[in-house]
C-alpha positions in Angstrom: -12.7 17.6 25.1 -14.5 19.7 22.3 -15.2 18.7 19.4 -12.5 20.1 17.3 -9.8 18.2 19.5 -12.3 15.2 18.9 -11.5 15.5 14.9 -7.7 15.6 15.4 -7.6 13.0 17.7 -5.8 10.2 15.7 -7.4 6.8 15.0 -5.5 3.7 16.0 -5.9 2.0 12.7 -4.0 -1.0 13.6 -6.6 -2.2 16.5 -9.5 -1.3 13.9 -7.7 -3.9 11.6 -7.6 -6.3 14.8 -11.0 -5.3 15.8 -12.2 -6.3 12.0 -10.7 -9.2 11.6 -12.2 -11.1 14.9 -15.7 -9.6 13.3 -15.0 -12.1 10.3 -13.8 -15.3 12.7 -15.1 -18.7 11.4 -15.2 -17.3 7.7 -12.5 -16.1 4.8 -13.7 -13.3 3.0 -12.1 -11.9 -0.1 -9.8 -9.1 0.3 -8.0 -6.9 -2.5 -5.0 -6.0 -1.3 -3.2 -3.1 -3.4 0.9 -4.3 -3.5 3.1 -1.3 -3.8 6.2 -3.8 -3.7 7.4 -6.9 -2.6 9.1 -5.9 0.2 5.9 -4.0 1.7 3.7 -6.6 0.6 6.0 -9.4 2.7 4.7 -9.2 6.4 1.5 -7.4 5.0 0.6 -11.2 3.4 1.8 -12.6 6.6 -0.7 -11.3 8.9 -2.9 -11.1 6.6 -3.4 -14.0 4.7 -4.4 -16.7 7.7 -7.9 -14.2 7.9 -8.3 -13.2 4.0 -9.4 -14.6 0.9 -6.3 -12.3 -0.7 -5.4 -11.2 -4.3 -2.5 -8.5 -4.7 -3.4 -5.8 -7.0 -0.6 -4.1 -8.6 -1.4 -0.9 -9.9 1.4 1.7 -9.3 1.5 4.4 -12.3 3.7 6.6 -10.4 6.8 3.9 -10.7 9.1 5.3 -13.0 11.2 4.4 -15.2 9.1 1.3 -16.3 11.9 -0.8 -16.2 12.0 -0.4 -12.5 7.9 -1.1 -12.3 8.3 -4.1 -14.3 11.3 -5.5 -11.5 9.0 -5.0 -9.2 6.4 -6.6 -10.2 8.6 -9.5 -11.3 9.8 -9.4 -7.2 6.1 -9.8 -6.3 5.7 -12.6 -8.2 8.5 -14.4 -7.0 7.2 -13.5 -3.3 4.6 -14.9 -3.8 5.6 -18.1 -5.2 8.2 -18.7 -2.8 6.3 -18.3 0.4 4.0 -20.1 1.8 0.6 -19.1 3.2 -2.2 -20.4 4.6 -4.5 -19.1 2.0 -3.4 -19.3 -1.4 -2.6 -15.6 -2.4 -3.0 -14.4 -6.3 -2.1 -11.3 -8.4 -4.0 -9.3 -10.7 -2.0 -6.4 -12.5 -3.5 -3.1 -13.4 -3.1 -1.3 -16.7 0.3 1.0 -16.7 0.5 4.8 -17.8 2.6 7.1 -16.1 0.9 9.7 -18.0 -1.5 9.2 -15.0 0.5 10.2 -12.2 2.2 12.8 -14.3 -0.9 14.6 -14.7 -1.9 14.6 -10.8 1.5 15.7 -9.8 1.4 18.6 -12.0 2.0 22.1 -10.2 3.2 19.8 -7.1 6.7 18.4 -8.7 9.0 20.6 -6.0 6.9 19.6 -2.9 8.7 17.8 -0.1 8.3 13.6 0.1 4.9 13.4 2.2 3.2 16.3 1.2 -0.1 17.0 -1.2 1.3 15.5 -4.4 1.8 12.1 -2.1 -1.6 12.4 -1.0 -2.5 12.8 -4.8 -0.9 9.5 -5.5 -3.2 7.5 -2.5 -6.0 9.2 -3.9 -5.4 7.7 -7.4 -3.6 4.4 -6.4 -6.7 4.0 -4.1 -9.6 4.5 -6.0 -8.5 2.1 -8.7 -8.1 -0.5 -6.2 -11.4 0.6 -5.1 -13.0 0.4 -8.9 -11.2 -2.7 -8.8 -12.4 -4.4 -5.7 -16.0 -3.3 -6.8 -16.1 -5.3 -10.4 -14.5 -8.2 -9.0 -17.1 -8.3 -5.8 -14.6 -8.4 -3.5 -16.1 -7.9 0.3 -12.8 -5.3 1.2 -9.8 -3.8 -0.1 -6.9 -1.9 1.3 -3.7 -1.2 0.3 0.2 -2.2 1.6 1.1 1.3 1.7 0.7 1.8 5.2 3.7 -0.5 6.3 6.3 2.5 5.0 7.4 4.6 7.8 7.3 7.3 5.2 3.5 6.9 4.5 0.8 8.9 6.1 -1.6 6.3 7.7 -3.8 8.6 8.6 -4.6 9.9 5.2 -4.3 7.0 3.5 -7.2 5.5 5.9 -9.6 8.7 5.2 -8.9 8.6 1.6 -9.8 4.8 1.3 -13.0 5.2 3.7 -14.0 7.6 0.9 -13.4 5.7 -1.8 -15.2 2.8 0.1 -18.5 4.9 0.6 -18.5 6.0 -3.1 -18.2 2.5 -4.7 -19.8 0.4 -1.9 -17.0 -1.6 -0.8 -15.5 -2.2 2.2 -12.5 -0.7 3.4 -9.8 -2.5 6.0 -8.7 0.3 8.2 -4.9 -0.9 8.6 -1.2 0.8 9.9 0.6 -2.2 8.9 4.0 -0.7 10.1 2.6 -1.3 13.7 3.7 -4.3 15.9 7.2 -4.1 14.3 5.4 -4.5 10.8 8.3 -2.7 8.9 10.9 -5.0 11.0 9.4 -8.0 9.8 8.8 -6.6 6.0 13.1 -6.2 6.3 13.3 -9.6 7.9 11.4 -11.4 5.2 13.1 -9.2 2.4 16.4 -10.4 4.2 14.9 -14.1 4.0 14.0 -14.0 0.5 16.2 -11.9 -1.0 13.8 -9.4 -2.6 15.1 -6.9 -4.3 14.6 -3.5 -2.1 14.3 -0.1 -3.5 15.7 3.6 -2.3 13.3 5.6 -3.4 9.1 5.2 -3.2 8.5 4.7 -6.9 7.9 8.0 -8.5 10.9 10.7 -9.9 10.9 13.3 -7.4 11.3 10.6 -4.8 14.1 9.5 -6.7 15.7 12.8 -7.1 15.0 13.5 -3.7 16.3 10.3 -2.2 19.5 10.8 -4.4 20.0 14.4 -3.1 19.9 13.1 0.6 22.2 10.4 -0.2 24.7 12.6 -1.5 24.3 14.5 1.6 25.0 12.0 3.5 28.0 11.1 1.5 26.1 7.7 1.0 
């Protein structure tokens, strides 16, 4: 094998999550965990939480309209304070601005769901978390993201790597959706009746998941 192949050869995040958490056996260090939703952030706090020290970080600019960011937010809440964990689990909201993800997405707006202007929104979703983790000395942060069949694992696992170089904390390498991940996140929002969305968070999402619905004669 030569090197290129070597750099497209895909990690298996999930076993580099496994691999991390037996490293940390015998101790419960503190974890920020970004929350894109309730429904994601259901079997992600289920594994997680008997290994991590956790607080949900809830910083999603790209949710439009804010009626629909402040629901679900409210959803995480009541998550949270319905189910039990091992470890109790808290929340921290970030500031909200749409204006934020309006201005990354710029030039992008007609680009397929999954393409650059999704990457865009990791990069800025993930380096807030990763401002955040660092003034709250936190020992690792990741994000819930990766439990979405629709969400690149792989990128969002290189972009929070960088972000974990460039403000010196650590990043948990993750693919929640593996192991039936995804299953179980339906299962639980089956279980506690959490409110789940159609579209990812953002307009073009929205307008996208509407034209497919209408395709479908949904």
């Amino acid at each position: 094998m030569n090197g290129n192949q070597k750099n497209t050869q895909k990690i298996n995040y999930w076993l580099e999550c496994e691999k991390e958490i037996k490293r940390n056996e015998g101790r419960l260090p503190r974890l920020l965990l970004h929350a894109c939703c309730a429904p994601c952030s259901s079997s992600v706090l289920e594994y997680l939480s008997p290994h991590f020290d956790i607080t949900l970080f809830y910083f999603n600019p790209n949710i439009t309209p804010e009626e629909e960011y402040r629901k679900r937010v409210a959803e995480l809440h009541r998550l949270v304070s319905e189910a039990e964990y091992p470890n109790p689990v808290a929340i921290i909201e970030g500031r909200y601005d749409s204006s934020e993800f309006f201005e990354i997405a710029r030039g992008l707006e007609d680009l397929p769901e999954g393409g650059e202007r999704c990457f865009k929104c990791y990069r800025l979703r993930l380096e807030e978390s990763a401002k955040a983790a660092a003034e709250g000395n936190y020992e690792y942060f990741t994000t819930t993201l990766s439990v979405s069949p629709y969400k690149n694992a792989q990128k969002l696992n290189a972009i929070g790597m960088e972000y974990a170089e460039k403000y010196g904390v650590k990043y948990l390498c993750s693919d929640f959706k593996k192991k039936d991940g995804y299953r179980r996140s339906i299962e639980l929002s089956a279980q506690y009746g959490l409110y789940r969305q159609n579209y990812c968070g953002c307009v073009y999402s929205a307008q996208q998941s509407c034209a497919k619905r209408i395709e479908n004669n949904e």
